[in-house]
C-alpha positions, 0 to 999 in steps of 0.5 A: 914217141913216133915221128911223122913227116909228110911231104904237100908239094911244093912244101914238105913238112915235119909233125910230131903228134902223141896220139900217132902209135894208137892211130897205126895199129888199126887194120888195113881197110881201103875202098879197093879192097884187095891190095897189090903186093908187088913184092919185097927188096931187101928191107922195102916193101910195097902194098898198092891199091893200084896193080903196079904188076911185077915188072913196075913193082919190082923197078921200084922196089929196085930204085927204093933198094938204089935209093938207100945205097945212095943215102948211106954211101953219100953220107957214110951211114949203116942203119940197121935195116930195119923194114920199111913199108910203102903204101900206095894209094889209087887216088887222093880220095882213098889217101884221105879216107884212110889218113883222117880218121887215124892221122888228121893233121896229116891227111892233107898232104900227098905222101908221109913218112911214119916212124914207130919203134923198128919199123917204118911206114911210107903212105903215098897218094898216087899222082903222076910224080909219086915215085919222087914222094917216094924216094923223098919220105924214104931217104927221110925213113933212111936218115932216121935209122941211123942220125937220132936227133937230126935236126929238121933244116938238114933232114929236109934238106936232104930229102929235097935231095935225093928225091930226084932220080941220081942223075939229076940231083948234083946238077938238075934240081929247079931249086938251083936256078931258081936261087941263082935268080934270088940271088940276082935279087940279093937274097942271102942265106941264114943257117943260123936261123933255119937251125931255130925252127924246129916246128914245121908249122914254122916253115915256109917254102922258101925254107925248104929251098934254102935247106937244100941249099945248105944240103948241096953245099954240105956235099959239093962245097969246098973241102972244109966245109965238106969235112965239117959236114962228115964230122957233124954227121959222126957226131950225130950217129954217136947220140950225143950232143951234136952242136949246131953245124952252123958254129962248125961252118963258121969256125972254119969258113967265117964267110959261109954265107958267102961261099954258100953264094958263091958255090950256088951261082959256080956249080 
């Protein structure tokens, strides 16, 4: 069955609907007419209504092609490459337009990931931070291809990630200071019960922002917890029975929570 996840800042949501495969076999028709095509690299390509020109065009598809080498070298992945098809939108108005009659719990949101058998389309309303909707949706097009079952608290988490340029992601993300200050309030994680929701309708903002906490400890934390974290990814690109990570985590760091707080307000 398809898979849809779309992204409504400041919140990034997950849905699976049944009457999805039907709705994206219907033709391209926009109020613009023509689309730009600003070209193809590697397994991406762009379609825009607004003319991007070939030098934009191209840094972009660049960035979607340094994107995926960043997902898959970060994470010890190798997807089978298959296309991945970004649709840019001139204006909410068109956006909407074309999601409501094919895709109408989606239409509210600013950007969101299809997957449908091989393929996989990305269908971004043009604003002015609309290159990060667009390394968000496609880092979530990566993960799919390789990690069949990945639950919702990590896919998230990691497309909070990566959807900011490579130099901020470690050190720059808002979601750190903004921790550091709940913490202050004495805020505490729980993996454990992010790991029960796996309905989007279910999370909250705040969950998102622990999910890339959980994320950024997966990739910059102690040495266990780092090595938990590669063993659960092999154990998901495998297809079977992956566990939950939480039981992993604390099998090794029976203080995870801990840790967690501590590598937050350290890093």
């Amino acid at each position: 069955m398809p898979s849809l996840t779309s992204h409504h800042r400041p919140v990034i949501a997950t849905l699976a609907l049944a009457v999805v495969g039907a709705a994206l076999t219907f033709a391209w028709q926009t109020a613009s007419g023509e689309w730009d095509r600003p070209g193809r690299t590697g397994t991406f390509q762009i379609r825009s209504e607004i003319p991007l020109g070939e030098i934009k065009g191209q840094e972009l598809l660049r960035e979607m092609a340094r994107l995926r080498h960043a997902v898959e070298s970060t994470l010890d992945l190798k997807g089978p490459g298959s296309p991945i098809q970004v649709n840019l939108f001139q204006s909410r108005d068109s956006y909407e337009a074309f999601l409501r009659p094919r895709i109408p719990a989606a239409s509210n949101r600013t950007a969101l990931f299809v997957e449908n058998g091989s393929s996989s389309k990305i269908y971004v309303c043009y604003h002015p931070d609309f290159e990060q909707d667009v390394r968000h949706e496609s880092t979530h097009a990566v993960l799919h291809e390789s990690l069949p079952g990945i639950p919702l608290w990590l896919d998230e988490g990691l497309a909070e990630y990566f959807e900011l340029p490579s130099q901020q992601r470690s050190h720059d993300n808002p979601y750190l200071m903004e921790l550091r200050e709940l913490i202050r309030l004495e805020w505490g994680p729980d993996l454990s019960r992010l790991e029960r929701l796996t309905v989007v309708d279910d999370l909250q903002a705040a969950d998102y922002r622990e999910c890339w906490a959980w994320a950024h400890f997966l990739l910059h934390g102690p040495v266990p917890a780092q090595e938990q974290f590669r063993e659960y990814l092999k154990a998901l690109k495998s297809g079977g029975p992956a566990g939950r990570l939480s039981d992993r985590l604390r099998a090794c760091l029976p203080d995870m929570d801990v840790q967690l707080i501590n590598h937050l307000q350290h890093w």
